[in-house]
N, C-alpha and C positions, 0 to 999 in steps of 0.2 A: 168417525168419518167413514168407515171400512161397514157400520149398521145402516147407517140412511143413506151410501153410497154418495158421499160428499168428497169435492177436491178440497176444503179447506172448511177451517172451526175458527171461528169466531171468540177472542179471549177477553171478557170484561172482567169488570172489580167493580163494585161500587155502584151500578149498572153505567159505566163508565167503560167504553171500547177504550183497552191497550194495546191489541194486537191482533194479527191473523194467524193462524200455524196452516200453512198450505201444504199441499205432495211432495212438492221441490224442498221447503224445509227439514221435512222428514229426513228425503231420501239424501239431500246435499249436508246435513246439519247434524245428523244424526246416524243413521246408520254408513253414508259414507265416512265419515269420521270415528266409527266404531265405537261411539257412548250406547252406553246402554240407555235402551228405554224404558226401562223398567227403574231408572233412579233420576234423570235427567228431569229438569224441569220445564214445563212450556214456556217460562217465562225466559230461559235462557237460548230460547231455539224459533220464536215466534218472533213475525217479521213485525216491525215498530218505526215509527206510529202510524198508523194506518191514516191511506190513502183513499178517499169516499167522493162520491156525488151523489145529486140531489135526486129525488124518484124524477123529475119535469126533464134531466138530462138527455139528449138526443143519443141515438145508440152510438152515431158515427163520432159521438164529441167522447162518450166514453169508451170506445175502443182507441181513441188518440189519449185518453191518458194513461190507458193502459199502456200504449206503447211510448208514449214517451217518461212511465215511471219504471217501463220492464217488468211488466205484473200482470198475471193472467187472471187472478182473481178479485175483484172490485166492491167493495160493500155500497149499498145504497143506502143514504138514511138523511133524516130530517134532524137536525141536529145533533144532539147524542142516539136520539132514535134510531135504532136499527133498524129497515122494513126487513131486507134481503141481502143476498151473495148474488151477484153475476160474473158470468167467466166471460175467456176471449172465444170458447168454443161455444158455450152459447150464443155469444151477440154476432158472430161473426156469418153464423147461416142466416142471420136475420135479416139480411140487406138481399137475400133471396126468397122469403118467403112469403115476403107480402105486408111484414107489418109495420114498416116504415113507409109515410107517405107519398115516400120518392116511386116504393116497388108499386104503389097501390096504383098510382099515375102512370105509371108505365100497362100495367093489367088494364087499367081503365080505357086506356087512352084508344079514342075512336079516326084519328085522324095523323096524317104524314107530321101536322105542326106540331101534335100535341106529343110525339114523339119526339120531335126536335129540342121542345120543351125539355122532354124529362133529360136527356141527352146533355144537356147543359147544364144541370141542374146535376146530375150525377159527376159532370167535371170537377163543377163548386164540393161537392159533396167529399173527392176523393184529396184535392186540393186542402180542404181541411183537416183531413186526418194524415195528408203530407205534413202539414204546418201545425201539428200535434205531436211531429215525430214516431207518427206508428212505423214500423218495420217493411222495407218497402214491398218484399212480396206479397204482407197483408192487402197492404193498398193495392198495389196489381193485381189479387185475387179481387178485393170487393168489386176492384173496374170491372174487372172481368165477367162477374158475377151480372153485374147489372146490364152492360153490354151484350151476355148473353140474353135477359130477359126484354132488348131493347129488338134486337134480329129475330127473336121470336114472337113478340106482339108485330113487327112489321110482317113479317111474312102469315102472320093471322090475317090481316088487315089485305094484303094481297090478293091470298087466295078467296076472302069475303066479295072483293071488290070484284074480280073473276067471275065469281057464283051470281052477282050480280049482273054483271055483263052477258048472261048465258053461256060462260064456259063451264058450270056446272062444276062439282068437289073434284080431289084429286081425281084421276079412273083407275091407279094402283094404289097400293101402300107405298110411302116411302120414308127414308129418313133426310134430314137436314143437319146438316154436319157444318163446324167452323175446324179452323186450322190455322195454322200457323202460333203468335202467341196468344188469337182466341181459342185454341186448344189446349193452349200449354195453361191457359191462365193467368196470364202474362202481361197483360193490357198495359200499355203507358197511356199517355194524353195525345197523341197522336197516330194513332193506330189507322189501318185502313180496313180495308173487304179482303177476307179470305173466309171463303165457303163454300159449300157442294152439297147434291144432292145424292143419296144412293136410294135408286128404286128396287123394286121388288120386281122380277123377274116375271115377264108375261110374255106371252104367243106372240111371232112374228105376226100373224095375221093384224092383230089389235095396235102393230104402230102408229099406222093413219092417224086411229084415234086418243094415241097417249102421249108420242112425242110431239105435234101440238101444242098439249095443254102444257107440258113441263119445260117448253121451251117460252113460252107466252110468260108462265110465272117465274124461268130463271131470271129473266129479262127485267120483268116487275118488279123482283125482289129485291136486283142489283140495284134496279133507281131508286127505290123508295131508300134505302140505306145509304145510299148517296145523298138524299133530301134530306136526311135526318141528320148525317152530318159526318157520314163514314166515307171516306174518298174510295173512289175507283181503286182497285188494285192494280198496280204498273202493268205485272207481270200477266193479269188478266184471270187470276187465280178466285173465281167466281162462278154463282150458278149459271150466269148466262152462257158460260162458253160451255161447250158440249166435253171439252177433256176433264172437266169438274162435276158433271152432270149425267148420270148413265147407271140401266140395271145393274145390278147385285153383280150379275155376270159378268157383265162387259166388262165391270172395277176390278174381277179375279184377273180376263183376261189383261185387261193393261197392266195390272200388277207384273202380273207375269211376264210382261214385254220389258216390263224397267229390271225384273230380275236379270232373263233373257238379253238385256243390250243394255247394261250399267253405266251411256255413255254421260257426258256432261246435260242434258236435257232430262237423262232419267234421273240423273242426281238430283239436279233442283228440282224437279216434281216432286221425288219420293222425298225428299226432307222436309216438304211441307206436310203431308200426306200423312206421314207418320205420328205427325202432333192431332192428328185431326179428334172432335169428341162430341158425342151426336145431342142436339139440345135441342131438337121437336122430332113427331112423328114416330114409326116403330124404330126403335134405338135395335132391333134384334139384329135388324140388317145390318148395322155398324159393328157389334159386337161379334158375329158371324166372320168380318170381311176384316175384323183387329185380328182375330184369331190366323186367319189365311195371311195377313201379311207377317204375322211377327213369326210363324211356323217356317217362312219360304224365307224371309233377309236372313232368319240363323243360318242356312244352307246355305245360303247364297256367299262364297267368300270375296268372290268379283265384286257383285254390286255393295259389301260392305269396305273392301278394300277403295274404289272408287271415293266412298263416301270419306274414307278416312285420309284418301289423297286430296282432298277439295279440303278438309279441316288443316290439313298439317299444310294448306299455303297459307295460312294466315298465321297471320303475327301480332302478339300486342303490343299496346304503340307506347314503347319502353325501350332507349337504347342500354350497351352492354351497363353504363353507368346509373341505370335506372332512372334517366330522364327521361318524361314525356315526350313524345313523337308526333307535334300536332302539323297542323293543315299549312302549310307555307304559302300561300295566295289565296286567293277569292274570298269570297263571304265570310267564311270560316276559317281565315287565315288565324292560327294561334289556338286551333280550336279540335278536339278531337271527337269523335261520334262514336258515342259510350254505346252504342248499340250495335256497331256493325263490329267496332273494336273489342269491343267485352261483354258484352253482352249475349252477343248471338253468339262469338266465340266457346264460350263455357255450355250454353244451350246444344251447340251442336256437338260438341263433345259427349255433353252426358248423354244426348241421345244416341252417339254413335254404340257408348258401352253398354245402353240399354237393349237398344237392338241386338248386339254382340250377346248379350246374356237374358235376353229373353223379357226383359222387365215390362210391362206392359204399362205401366204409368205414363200420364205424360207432359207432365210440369218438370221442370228442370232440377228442383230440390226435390220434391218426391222422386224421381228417379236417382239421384244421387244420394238420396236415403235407403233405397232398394237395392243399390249397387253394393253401399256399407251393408247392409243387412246380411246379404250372400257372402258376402266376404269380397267381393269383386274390387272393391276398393276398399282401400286403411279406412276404418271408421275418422281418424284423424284428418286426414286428408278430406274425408267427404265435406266433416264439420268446416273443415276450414273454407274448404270454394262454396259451400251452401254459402256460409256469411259473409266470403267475397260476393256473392252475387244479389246477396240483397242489400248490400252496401253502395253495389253498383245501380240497382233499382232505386234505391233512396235516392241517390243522388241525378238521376234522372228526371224522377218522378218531380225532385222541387226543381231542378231548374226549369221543366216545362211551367209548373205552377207558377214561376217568379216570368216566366214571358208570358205567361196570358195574364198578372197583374201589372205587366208593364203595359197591354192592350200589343204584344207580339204572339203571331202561329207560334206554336208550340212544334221543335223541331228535336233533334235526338246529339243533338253537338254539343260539349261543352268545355269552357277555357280553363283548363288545369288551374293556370297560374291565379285565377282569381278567387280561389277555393283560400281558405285561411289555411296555415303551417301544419294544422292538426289534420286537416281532412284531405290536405294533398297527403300525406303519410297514406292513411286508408284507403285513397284511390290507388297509388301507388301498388300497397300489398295487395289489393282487390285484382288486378291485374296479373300480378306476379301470382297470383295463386291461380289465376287463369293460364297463365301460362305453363304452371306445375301441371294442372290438370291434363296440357295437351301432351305432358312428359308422360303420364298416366295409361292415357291413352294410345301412346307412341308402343308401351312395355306390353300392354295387354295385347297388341295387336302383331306386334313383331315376330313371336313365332309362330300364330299360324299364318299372317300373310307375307312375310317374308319383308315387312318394311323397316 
């Protein structure tokens, strides 16, 4: 394995597959257990009986059996025939790179429908590897993944339609950034528009002729995203509005205004802001302007203490006796919204420690992987809210799927009580582990902000 740089070997008899011996075998089977490998045999340490599909399998039907056998390694074959090995780290860039026909329609696609198209088509898509049981932040990555390459052919499609109309290509460099869980990578089935522009720095003289055209295409970009099936942002956190939209420069100095005056307005800006991750255009400008914000919030103990007084009003919705805390009237009466409750709760936690210690990631279990890493947090601790939080993804992710095969919007609420005895358990500890995290967070922050 360690010669042809392989995660896993392949073990027949007979030309007869018995097994796989993968990296995790190795290290969980064998050297964690202190056998030697020098006497141990494969046959007592290789995983059985092996789990296959057919070469005609769709990537996204074998990354759902990957995830619903708990196996990152997959052989391909035609009966006993073996073609190949595929992994979850191979298939999983694939729904990015073009070679599923979902990616190729999206690159293809010359029109606002033909994006709606694929936009729908990447639901069904994600919907199935729900209903495969893949792990839910896998699934919110793929969404995410595709949803990226859906806001970038639109915003191709913009600026062509622009150049057509006589407004002629960009007149700066700039970048195009998303944010919020399009940055984090976080996608459910019901996401809306968070994005911005960062341009490249030009002569007061040349506004007439720049601000113009970047206000013309925030405007375009916002609609066509909206045609395609991305709702309006409430909060208005979009190209079209100019506090999302502006030079290099301008972005240092509002930065520096939300450092400067960390009131409630600069909070919910910058916690967007912070997630943000640049997917067209020169990315230098992004990386440039990551670097200026994560240098000035470590200083900043104000605007981090704010952030961590808006986190420590929330609570999750579990009384002392660790019963559910749902909606007691209207629509959602019985009902609780795993997104505002748990969801964004453990997101804005890790982000607060991230920021606190520098971590420049900005998915919520990568950061919480980075924070164990440093020692910032108990490795134990991190493992445990990572799985609380893709536990809580899971369980999102299918109840949206189960209301768009009901022919219901897909919304982020869901009814504790109708969950079976086993998976109320896991919602439960999913929460309470959310709630360890904001203890976490309470200890790291106490002595130097005094909370």
């Amino acid at each position: 394995m360690a010669a042809r740089r392989a995660g896993s070997a392949l073990v027949e008899e007979a030309g007869v597959l018995r097994g796989i011996l993968t990296e995790k075998d190795l290290v969980g089977k064998v050297l964690a257990r202190g056998r030697d490998p020098d006497t141990t045999p494969v046959e007592a340490v290789m995983s059985a009986p092996v789990i296959r599909v057919a070469p005609d399998t769709y990537v996204y039907k074998a990354l759902g059996v990957m995830g619903r056998h708990r196996i990152r390694h997959l052989p391909v074959a035609e009966g006993e025939r073996v073609l190949g090995v595929v992994s979850m780290r191979e298939l999983l860039p694939l729904l990015t790179r073009g070679t599923l026909e979902l990616v190729e329609s999206i690159e293809a696609a010359e029109t606002l429908d033909d994006l709606r198209r694929a936009r729908d088509e990447a639901v069904r898509v994600c919907v199935g590897l729900v209903d495969e049981g893949l792990a839910g932040d896998e699934v919110a990555r793929a969404l995410s993944h595709l949803h990226r390459d859906i806001h970038r052919r639109a915003l191709e499609l913009t600026i062509g339609k622009l150049e057509e109309e006589g407004w002629g290509r960009p007149p700066v460099r700039f970048c195009f950034i998303v944010m919020g869980s399009h940055g984090r990578g976080e996608n459910h089935l019901a996401t809306d528009q968070d994005h911005g522009m960062i341009l490249a720095d030009y002569p007061a003289s040349d506004w007439g002729r720049v601000e113009p055209y970047f206000m013309e295409l925030g405007h375009r970009v916002s609609a066509a995203l909206e045609a395609v099936g991305f709702p309006a942002c409430r909060g208005h956190v979009m190209s079209r509005n100019p506090v999302w939209r502006k030079p290099a420069g301008e972005w240092r100095r509002q930065v520096q205004g939300w450092f400067d005056r960390p009131g409630s307005v600069a909070v919910r800006y910058s916690t967007l802001f912070y997630d943000f991750a640049p997917i067209w255009g020169d990315a230098t400008l992004a990386h440039e302007l990551r670097r200026f914000l994560l240098q000035g919030v470590r200083r900043n103990f104000h605007l981090l203490q704010s952030l961590y007084g808006e986190a420590a009003r929330h609570r999750v919705p579990l009384t002392w006796f660790k019963a559910f805390v749902t909606e007691r009237k209207g629509p959602h009466r019985g009902e609780l919204d795993l997104k505002r409750s748990g969801l964004l709760f453990v997101a804005e936690c890790a982000r607060i420690l991230a920021l606190r210690h520098g971590v420049g990631e900005t998915s919520t279990i990568g950061r919480l992987q980075a924070l164990a890493d440093r020692g910032a947090v108990p490795a134990e601790e991190a493992e445990f809210v990572q799985t609380a939080y893709r536990t809580m993804l899971f369980f999102l992710l299918r109840a949206q799927a189960r209301a768009l095969a009901a022919g219901r919007p897909p919304d982020t609420y869901l009814n504790p009580s109708a969950l079976p005895i086993q998976e109320r358990y896991l919602l439960r500890h999913a929460l309470e582990a959310a709630g360890r995290l904001q203890d976490l967070v309470r200890a790291s922050f106490g002595g130097v902000l005094g909370a």
